[in-house]
TORDO-302098 format. One line per 10 residues: number of its first residue (from 1); for each residue x negated, y negated, z of C-alpha. Coordinates in steps of 0.5 Angstrom, whole numbers. Layout:
BEGIN
NUM) X/Y/Z | ...
% end
This chain:
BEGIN
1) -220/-162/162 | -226/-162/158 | -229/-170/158 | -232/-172/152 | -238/-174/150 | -243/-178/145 | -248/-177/142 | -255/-180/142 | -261/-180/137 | -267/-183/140
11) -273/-185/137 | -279/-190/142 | -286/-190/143 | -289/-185/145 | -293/-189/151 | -286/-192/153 | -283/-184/154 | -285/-185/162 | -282/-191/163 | -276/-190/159
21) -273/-184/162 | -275/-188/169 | -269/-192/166 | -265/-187/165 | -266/-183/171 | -265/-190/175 | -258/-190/171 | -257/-182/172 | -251/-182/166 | -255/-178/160
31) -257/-171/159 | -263/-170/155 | -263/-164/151 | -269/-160/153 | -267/-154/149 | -273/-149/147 | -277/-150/152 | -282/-146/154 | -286/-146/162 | -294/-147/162
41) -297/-144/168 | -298/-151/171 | -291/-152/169 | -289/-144/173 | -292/-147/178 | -288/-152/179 | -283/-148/179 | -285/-144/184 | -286/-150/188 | -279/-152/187
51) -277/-146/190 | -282/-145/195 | -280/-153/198 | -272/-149/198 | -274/-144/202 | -277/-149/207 | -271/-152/207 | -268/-146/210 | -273/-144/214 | -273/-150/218
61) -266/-151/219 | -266/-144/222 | -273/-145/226 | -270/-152/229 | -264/-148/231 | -269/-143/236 | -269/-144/243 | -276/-145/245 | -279/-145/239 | -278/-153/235
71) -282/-158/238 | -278/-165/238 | -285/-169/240 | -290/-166/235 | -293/-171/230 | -290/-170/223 | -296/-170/217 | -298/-176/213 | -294/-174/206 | -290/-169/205
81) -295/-165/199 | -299/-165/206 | -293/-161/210 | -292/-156/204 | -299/-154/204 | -299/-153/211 | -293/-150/212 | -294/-145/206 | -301/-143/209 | -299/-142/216
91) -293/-138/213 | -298/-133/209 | -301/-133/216 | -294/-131/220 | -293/-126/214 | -300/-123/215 | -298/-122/223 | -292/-120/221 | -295/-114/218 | -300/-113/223
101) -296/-112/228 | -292/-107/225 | -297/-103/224 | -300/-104/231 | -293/-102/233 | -292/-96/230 | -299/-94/232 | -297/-95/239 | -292/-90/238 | -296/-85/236
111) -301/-86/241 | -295/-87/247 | -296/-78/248 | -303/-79/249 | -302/-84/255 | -310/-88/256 | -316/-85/255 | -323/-88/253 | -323/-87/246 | -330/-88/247
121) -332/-83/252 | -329/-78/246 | -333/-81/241 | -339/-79/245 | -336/-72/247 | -336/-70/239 | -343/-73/240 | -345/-67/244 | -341/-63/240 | -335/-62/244
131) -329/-64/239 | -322/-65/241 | -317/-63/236 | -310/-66/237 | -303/-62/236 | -295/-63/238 | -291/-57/237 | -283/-56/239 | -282/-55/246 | -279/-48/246
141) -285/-46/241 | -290/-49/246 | -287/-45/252 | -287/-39/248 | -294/-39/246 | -298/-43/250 | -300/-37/254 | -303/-33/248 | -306/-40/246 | -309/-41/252
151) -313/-34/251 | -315/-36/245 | -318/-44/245 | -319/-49/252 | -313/-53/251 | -308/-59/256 | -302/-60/255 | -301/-69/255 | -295/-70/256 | -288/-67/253
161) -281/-69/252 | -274/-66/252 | -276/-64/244 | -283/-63/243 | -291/-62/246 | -297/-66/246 | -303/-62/247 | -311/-63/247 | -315/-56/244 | -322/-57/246
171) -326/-54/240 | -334/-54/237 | -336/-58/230 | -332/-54/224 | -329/-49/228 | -323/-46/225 | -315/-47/230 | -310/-43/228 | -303/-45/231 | -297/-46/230
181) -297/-53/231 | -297/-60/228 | -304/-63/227 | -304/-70/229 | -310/-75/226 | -315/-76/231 | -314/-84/236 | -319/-88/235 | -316/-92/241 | -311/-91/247
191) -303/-94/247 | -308/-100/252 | -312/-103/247 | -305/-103/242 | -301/-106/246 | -307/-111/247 | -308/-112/241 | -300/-113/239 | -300/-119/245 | -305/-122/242
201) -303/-122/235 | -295/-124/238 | -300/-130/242 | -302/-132/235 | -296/-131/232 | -293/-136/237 | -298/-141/235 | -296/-143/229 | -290/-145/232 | -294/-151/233
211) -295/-152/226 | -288/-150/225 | -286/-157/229 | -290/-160/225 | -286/-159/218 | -280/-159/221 | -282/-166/224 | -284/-168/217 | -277/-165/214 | -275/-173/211
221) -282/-172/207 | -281/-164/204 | -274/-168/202 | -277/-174/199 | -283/-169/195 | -278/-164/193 | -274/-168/189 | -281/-171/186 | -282/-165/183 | -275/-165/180
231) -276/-171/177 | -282/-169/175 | -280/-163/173 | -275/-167/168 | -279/-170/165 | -284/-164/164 | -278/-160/160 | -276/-167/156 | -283/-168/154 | -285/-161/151
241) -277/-161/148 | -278/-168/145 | -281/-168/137 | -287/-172/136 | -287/-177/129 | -292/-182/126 | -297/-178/129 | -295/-178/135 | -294/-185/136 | -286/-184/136
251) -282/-179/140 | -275/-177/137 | -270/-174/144 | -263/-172/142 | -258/-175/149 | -251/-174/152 | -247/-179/154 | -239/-179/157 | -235/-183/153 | -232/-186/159
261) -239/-189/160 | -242/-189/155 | -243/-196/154 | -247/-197/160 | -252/-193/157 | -251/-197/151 | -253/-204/154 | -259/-200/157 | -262/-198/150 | -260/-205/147
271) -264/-209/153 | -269/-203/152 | -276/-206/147 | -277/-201/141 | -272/-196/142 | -268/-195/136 | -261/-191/136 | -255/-188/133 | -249/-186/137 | -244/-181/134
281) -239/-176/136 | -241/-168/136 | -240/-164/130 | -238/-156/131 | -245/-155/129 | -248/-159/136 | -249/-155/143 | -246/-161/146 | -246/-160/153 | -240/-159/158
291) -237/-164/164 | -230/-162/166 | -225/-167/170 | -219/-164/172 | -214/-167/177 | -215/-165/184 | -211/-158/184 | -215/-156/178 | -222/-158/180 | -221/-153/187
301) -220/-147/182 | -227/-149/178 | -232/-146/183 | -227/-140/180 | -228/-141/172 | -236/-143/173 | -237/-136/176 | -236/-134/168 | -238/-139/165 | -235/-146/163
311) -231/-148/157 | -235/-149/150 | -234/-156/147 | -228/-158/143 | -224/-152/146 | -219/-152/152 | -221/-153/159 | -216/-146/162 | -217/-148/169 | -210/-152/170
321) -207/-146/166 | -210/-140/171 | -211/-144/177 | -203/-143/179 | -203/-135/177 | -210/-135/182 | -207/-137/187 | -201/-133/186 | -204/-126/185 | -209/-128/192
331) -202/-128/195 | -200/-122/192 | -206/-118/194 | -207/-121/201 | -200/-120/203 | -200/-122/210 | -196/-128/214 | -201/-126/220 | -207/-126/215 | -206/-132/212
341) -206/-136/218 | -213/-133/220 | -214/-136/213 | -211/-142/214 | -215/-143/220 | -222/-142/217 | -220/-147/211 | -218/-153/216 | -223/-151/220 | -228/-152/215
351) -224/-158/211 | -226/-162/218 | -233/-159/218 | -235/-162/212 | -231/-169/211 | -235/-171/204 | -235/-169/197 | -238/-163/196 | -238/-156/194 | -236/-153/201
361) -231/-158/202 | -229/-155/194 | -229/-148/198 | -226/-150/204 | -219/-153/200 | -220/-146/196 | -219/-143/202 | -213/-146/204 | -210/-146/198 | -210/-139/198
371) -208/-138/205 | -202/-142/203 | -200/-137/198 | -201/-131/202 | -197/-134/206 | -191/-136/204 | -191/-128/200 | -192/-125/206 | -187/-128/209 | -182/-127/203
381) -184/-119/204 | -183/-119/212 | -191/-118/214 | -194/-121/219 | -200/-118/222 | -197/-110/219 | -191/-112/223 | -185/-110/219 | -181/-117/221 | -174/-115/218
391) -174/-110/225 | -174/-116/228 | -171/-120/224 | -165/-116/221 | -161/-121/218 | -166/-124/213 | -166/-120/207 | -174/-119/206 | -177/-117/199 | -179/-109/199
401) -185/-110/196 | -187/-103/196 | -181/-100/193 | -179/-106/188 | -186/-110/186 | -190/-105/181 | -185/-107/176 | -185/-114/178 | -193/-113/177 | -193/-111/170
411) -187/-117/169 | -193/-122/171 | -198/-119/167 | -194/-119/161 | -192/-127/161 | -199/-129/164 | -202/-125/157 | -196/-128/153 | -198/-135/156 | -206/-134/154
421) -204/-132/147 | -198/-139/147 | -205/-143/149 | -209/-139/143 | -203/-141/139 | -204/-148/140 | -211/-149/140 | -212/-145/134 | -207/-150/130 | -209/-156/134
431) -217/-155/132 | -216/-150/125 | -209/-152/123 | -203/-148/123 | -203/-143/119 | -209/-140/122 | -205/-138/128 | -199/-135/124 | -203/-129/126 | -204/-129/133
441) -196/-133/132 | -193/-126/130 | -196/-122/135 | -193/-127/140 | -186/-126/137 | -186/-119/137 | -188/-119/144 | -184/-124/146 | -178/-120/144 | -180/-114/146
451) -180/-117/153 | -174/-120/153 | -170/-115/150 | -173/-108/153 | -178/-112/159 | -172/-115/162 | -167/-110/162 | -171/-106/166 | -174/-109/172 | -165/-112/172
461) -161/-108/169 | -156/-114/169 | -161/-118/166 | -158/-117/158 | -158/-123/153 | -152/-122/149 | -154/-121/141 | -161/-120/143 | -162/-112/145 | -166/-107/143
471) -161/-106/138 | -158/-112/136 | -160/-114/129 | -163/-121/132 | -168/-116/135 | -170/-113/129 | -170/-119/126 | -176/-122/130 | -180/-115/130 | -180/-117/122
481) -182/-124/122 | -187/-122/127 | -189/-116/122 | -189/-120/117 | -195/-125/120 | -199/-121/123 | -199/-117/117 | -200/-122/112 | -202/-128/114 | -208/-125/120
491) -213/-129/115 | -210/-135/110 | -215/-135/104 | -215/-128/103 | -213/-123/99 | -206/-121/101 | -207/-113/101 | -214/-114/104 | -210/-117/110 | -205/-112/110
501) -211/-107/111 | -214/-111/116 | -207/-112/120 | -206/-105/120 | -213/-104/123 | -212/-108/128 | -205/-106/131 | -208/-100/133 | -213/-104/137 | -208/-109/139
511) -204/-104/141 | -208/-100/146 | -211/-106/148 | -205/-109/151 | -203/-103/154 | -209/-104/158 | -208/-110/159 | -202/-110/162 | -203/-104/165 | -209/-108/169
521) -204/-111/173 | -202/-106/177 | -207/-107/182 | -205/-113/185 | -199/-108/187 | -204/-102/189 | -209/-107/193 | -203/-111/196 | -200/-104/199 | -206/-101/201
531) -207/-108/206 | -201/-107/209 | -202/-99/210 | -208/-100/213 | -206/-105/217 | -200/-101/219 | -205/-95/221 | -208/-99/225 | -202/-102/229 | -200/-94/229
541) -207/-92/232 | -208/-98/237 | -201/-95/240 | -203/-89/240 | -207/-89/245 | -203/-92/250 | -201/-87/255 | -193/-86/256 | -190/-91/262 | -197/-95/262
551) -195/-103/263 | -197/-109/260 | -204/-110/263 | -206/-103/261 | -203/-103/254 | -206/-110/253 | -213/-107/255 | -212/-101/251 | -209/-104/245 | -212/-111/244
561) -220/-108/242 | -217/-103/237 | -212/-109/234 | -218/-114/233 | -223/-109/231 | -218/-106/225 | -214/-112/223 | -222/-115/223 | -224/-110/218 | -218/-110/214
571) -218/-117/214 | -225/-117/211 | -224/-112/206 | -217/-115/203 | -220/-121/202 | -226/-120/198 | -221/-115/194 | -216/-121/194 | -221/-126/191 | -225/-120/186
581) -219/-117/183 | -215/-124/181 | -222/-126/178 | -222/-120/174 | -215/-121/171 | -216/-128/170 | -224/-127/166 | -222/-121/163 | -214/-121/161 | -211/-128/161
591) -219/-131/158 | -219/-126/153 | -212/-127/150 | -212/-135/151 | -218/-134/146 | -224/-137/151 | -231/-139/148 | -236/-140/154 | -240/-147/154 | -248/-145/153
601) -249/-152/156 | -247/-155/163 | -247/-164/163 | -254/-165/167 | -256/-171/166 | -262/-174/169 | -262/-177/176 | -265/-179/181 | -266/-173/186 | -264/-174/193
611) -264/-169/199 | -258/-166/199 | -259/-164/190 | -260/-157/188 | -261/-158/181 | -267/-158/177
% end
């Protein structure tokens, strides 16, 4: 559910602006509207330090992790700004390294051929007019012609591989040399005097390691900087968004507050000196920003609505409502007992790594919800591992998922729209009225009744409601009354025969579109079987190449590497499928029929920021 807010307009001196929303982020219960706001280039460039510190973050955590390279004993720097600074300059330095070593690396192939020489000794033979020319050709190209160059020009070969021919043509100044080979770019220096100067650069680049250690030994204060720069950052966006007064005297912010504790923030503005405000719910018009709280089924699904978008203020929070299909088209897709258990594993596994409230415990109890649902419909379907278990199992009666679920999939996509279009009913009548929704309500009464009576029988003969076929009168009936309001009823207010002409246009689109819709369904049974057939190949394969009469050593030696490295792969890729194509059914057909409206907005109150905050 989406929680509800208040609105505060603020009005207070100017001078007091530092200090109060010191208060408030003491507090850390309001979101000042910051709207509007556009970054000068001190404020860019505290942006970049933000990111900047981030990627500090990263970096330490990997380079503590590196053996030989972190020194526990170094001596941490005054302050963290100190440390940054260090740390962003001897970063510039390791990148400036970096490149030169790779361009000395590359140079060090290019010279490998020539082997050593003195590349001063050839600088004092072009002195004298002796100028060495430097060529490579293919190997079968040189050994075929090498006998007519030479009588033509003095040259030596260096040194060849399976392919190609490194040679020298000794030649005055200006003369012309006419082969069939790649001239090559005179070396200033031997593959010696390279591979000298990479270590010395390697040797450089190493020292900076010491500095490194001296940054990571100051990581408690790069924390303590970064969220200073957040704060501050805070205030910098409040600062420019806030609309002076009385000659800038008095600033005018407009704030949010949770209802729930609101009063919280009510005792501070009371006890504040010379803040005036007013306390109002939020209007239509208001770009009220969005907290969602839900139960602890829901909130698992969030991570899955916020990759959209969260629902906007005064509509219905679709969570609760998807989160039970989600779970269910991952199970579909995946379709594997063997692989949900894999999954089941990595879930409990990161439920035990990360104990606290976070978003990787959120992740982890995503995951293993999900490997629940994989499951329990692999385990109906008889798959374990690509294994068929009715083989073995043959008094159990399986679910034959390749021969009976591409109807079941379009059966489930058409009552999860039917769903989506109760849940725009409803919110639609709740918010506007109810004759506002006859429209939607007599869409929703035609497919209803073509579902019951045409859906039903099709996936199950036997499934006939008496009275109510497709040819019944009853039938016929609810086609009309739906008729009647899609038609006529699509837009209260308006001229009738205007609605008419605007139901009539808008069949065709309904039509195609939830055909579409429907139709999008089929691929929770197309990425379903095409796990379980590639799962199978791989059991095939790995059998295949078990010679005839091998025993169980040989046949475990052989098939083992075949099964982890396929089942790996196909595991890998049903799962992204499985997490991707659930997502697309969720934000494109049940969002679009539920009547969703996204949030501009996300509840970002002022805070302090600590280091384990992300948000700025």
């Amino acid at each position: 559910m989406i929680a509800r807010m208040s609105k505060y307009d603020l009005v207070l001196l100017a001078a007091q602006s530092d200090d109060f929303l010191d208060k408030l982020r003491d507090l850390g219960l309001v979101d000042i509207t910051t709207s509007g706001w556009e970054p000068s280039e001190e404020d860019r460039q505290l942006l970049l330090d933000i990111e900047g510190l981030s990627k500090a973050a990263d970096f330490l955590g990997t380079f503590r992790d590196e053996k030989n390279r972190y020194d526990a004993a170094a001596v941490p720097f005054a302050s963290g700004e100190e440390a940054y600074k260090h740390y962003t300059a001897a970063q510039q330095q390791a990148a400036a390294l970096g490149a030169e070593i790779g361009r000395l690396e590359k140079s060090a192939e290019e010279l490998r051929p020539w082997g050593e020489f003195d590349a001063a000794r050839t600088q004092q033979l072009a002195d004298k007019g002796i100028v060495l020319r430097y060529f490579s050709a293919q190997r079968n190209t040189f050994d075929k012609s090498v006998n007519e160059w030479s009588v033509r020009y003095t040259l030596s070969e260096i040194g060849r591989t399976d392919a190609t021919v490194w040679f020298v043509v000794v030649t005055t100044p200006g003369e012309e040399v006419d082969l069939d080979a790649q001239e090559m770019k005179a070396p200033t220096m031997d593959i010696r005097e390279a591979e000298r100067q990479i270590d010395e650069n390697n040797a450089k680049l190493q020292a900076l390691d010491a500095e490194f250690s001296r940054v990571a030994a100051s990581e408690e204060l790069l924390h303590r900087y970064a969220a200073s720069l957040k704060e501050r950052l805070q205030t910098v966006k409040i600062e420019a968004s806030g609309v002076e007064a009385a000659d800038g005297a008095l600033v005018v912010l407009e704030g949010w507050a949770e209802t729930a504790t609101s009063a919280k923030v009510d005792a501070l503005l009371e006890e504040y000196p010379n803040v005036v405000y007013i306390k109002s719910d939020p209007t239509p018009e208001d770009n009220t920003p969005v907290k969602l709280r839900n139960g602890w089924f829901a909130r698992i699904f969030e991570l899955v609505g916020d990759m959209y978008a969260r629902p906007k203020y005064g509509t219905l929070d679709l969570t609760p409502f998807f989160a039970p299909f989600y779970m269910l088209f991952f199970g579909i897709c995946l379709n594997d007992a063997g692989y949900g258990l894999i999954l089941l594993g990595l879930g409990l596994w990161l439920l035990k790594k990360n104990p606290g409230a976070g978003m990787m415990r959120q992740a982890a109890w995503f995951a293993t919800m999900c490997a629940v649902a994989t499951i329990l419909f692999g385990l109906l379907c008889g798959s374990f591992f690509g294994l068929n278990l009715k083989e073995y199992f043959p008094a159990i009666p399986f679910f034959d998922f390749q021969g009976k679920f591409f109807s079941i999939a379009l059966a489930i996509g058409m009552v999860q729209i039917l769903f989506g279009m109760a849940i725009s009913i409803g919110v639609t009548a709740r918010t506007f009225g109810f004759r506002y929704a006859l429209g939607t309500l007599g869409w929703f009464v035609i497919l209803m009744a073509g579902s019951l009576a045409g859906g039903l029988p099709m996936l199950n003969p036997a499934w006939i409601i008496p009275g109510f076929t497709t040819s019944s009168v009853a039938f016929y009936a609810a086609l009309g009354v739906g008729g009647v309001q899609m038609l006529f009823f699509n837009t209260p207010g308006r001229n009738p025969l205007v609605n008419v002409g605007s139901g009539l246009w808008n069949l065709y689109n309904n039509i195609t579109g939830l055909l579409s819709d429907v139709l999008s369904y089929i691929r929770l049974f197309a990425i379903g079987l095409s796990g379980g057939v590639l799962a199978l190949v791989f059991n095939s394969l790995a059998d295949g190449f078990v010679p005839d009469g091998a025993n169980i050593v040989v046949r475990i030696l052989i098939m083992l590497p075949i099964l982890l490295i396929g089942h790996g792969i196909n595991l890998f890729m049903s799962t992204i499928s499985s997490f991707v194509h659930p997502m697309r059914l969720t934000f494109v057909e049940f969002y679009k029929n539920a009547g969703f409206e996204m949030a501009t907005r996300n509840f970002d109150p002022l805070r302090k920021m600590d280091k384990n905050s992300n948000e700025q």
